[in-house]
C-alpha positions as CSV (number, residue, x, y, z in Angstrom):
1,X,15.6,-30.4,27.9
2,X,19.0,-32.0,26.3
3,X,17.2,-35.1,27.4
4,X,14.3,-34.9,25.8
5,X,15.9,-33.8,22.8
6,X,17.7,-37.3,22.9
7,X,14.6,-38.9,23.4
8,X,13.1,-37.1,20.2
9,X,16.0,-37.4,18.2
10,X,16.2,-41.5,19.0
11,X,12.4,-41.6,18.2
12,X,12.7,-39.6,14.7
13,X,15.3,-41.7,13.8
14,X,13.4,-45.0,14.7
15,X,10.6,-43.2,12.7
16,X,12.6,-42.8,9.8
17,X,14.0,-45.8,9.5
18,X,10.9,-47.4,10.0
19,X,8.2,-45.6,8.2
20,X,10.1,-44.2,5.8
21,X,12.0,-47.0,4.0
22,X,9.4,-49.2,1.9
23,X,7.2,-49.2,-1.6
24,X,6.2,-45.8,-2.5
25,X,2.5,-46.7,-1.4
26,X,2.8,-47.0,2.3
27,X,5.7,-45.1,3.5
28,X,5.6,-41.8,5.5
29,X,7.0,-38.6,3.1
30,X,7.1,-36.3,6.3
31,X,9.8,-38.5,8.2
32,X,12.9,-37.4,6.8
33,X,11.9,-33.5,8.0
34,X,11.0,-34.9,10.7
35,X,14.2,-36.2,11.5
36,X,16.1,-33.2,10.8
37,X,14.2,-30.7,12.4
38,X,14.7,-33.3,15.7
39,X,18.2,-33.4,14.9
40,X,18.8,-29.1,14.4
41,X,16.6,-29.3,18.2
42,X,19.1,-31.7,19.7
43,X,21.8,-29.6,18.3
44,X,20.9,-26.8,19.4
45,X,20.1,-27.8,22.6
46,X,23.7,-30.1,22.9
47,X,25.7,-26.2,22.3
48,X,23.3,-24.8,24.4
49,X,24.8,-27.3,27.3
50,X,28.0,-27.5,26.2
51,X,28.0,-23.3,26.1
52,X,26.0,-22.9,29.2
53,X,29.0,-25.1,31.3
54,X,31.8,-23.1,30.3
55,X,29.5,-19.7,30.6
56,X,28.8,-20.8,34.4
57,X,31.9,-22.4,35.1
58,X,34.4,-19.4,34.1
59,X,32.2,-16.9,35.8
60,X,32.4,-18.6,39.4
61,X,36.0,-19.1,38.6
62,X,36.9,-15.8,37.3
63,X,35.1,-13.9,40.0
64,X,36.7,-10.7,41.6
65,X,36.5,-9.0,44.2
66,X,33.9,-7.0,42.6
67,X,30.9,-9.1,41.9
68,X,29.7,-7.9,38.7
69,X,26.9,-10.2,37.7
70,X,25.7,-8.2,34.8
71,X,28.0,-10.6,32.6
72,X,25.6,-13.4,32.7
73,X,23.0,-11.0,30.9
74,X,24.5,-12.8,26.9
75,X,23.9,-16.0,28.8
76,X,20.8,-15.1,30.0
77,X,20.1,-13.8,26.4
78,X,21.3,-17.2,24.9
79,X,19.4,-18.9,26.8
80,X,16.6,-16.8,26.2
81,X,17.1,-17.3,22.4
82,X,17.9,-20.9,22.2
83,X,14.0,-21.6,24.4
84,X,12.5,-19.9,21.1
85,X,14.4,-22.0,18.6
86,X,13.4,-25.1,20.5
87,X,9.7,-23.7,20.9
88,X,9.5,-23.0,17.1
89,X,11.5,-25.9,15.9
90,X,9.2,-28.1,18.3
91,X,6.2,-26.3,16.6
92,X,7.2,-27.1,13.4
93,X,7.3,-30.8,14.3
94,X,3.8,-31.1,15.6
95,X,2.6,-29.3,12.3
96,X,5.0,-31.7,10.1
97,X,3.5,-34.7,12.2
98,X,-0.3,-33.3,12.1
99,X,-0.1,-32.8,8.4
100,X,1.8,-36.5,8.4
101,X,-1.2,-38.5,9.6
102,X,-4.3,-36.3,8.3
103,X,-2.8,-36.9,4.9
104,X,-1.3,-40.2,4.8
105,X,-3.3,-41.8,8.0
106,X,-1.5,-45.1,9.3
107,X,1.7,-44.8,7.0
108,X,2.8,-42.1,9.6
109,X,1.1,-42.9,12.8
110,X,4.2,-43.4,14.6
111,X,4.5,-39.4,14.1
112,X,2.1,-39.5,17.2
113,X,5.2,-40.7,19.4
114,X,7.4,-37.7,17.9
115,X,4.8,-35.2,18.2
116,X,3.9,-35.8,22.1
117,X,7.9,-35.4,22.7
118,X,7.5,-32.0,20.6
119,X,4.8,-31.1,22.9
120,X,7.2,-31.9,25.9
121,X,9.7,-29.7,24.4
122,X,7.1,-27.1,23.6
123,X,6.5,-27.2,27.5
124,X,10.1,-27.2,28.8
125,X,10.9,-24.5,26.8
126,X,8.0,-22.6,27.5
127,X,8.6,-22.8,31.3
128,X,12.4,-22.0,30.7
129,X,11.6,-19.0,28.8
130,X,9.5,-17.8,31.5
131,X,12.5,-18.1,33.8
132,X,15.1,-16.8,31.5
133,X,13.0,-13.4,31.1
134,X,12.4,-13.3,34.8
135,X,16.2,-13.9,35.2
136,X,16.6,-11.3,32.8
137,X,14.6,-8.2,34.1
138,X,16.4,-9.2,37.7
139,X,19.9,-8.6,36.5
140,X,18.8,-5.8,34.6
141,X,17.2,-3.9,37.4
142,X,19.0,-5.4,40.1
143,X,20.7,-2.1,41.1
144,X,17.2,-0.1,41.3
145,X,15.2,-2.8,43.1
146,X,16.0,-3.1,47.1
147,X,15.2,-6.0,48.7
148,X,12.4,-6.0,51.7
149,X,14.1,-6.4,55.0
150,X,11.8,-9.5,56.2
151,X,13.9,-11.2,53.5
152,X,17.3,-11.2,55.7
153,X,15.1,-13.1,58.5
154,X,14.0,-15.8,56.3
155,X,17.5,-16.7,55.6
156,X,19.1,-19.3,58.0
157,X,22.2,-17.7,59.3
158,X,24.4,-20.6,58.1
159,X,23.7,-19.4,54.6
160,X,25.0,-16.0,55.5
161,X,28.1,-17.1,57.1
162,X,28.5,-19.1,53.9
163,X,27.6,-16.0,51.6
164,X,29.9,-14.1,53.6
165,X,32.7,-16.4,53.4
166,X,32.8,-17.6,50.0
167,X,31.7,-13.7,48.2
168,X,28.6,-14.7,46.4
């Protein structure tokens, strides 16, 4: 996802620059919006990562003996709630770029290139949302669910050993 923010941001700003610099008769009014609302998505999406490293990286490290993995539940819900800004903010792009080329036609048609990576963002974050809940529920019911016992025969006992050995 931080990816294709990059790759929206870089084409917004190509767009921008391109479409939106000119005579007043042929350049692209919706550009500019464009380009921020690509630049608040990649934003987002760069604390997101940056947030989502340290999150991870000082719960393996800080693990007890205990395991206690309730405290990735504000991760979870940050996650959770950065999928919707990205889904919204992507939305809001495809409208911008829509409204762009029905009512100035070829002056923004290079909104076409920013709105298919709004509908790939639109996608990612749909399918991450859909984990993120999932995750979510899990953690949150993880002490009342039990786990079927075929389960512990489907897992290779080198991944035990492992489980065992390391406390996950």
């Amino acid at each position: 996802a931080f990816f294709l923010a990059l790759g929206g941001l870089i084409v917004s700003i190509i767009f921008k620059v391109v479409l939106s610099t000119g005579d007043e008769e042929n350049r692209c009014d919706n550009a500019n919006t464009m380009f921020i609302i690509s630049l608040v998505i990649f934003f987002i999406r760069m604390v997101d990562m940056v947030l989502g490293c340290c999150t991870i990286g000082c719960w393996f490290c800080s693990r007890s003996k205990e395991i206690n993995d309730r405290q990735l539940i504000p991760h979870i819900i940050n996650c959770i709630i950065v999928g919707t800004a990205q889904c919204l903010l992507s939305l809001g792009n495809i409208v911008l770029g829509i409204i762009g080329l029905v009512s100035e036609g070829t002056d923004c048609a290079g909104s076409i290139i920013s709105i298919v990576f709004a509908v790939l963002l639109i996608m990612d974050s749909a399918f991450e949302m859909f984990i993120w809940i999932g995750a979510y529920f899990i953690r949150i019911n993880q002490d009342k669910a039990t786990i079927p016992p075929i389960v512990d025969r489907i897992i290779p006992n080198c991944l035990v050993r492992w489980a065992r050995r390391t406390r996950l």
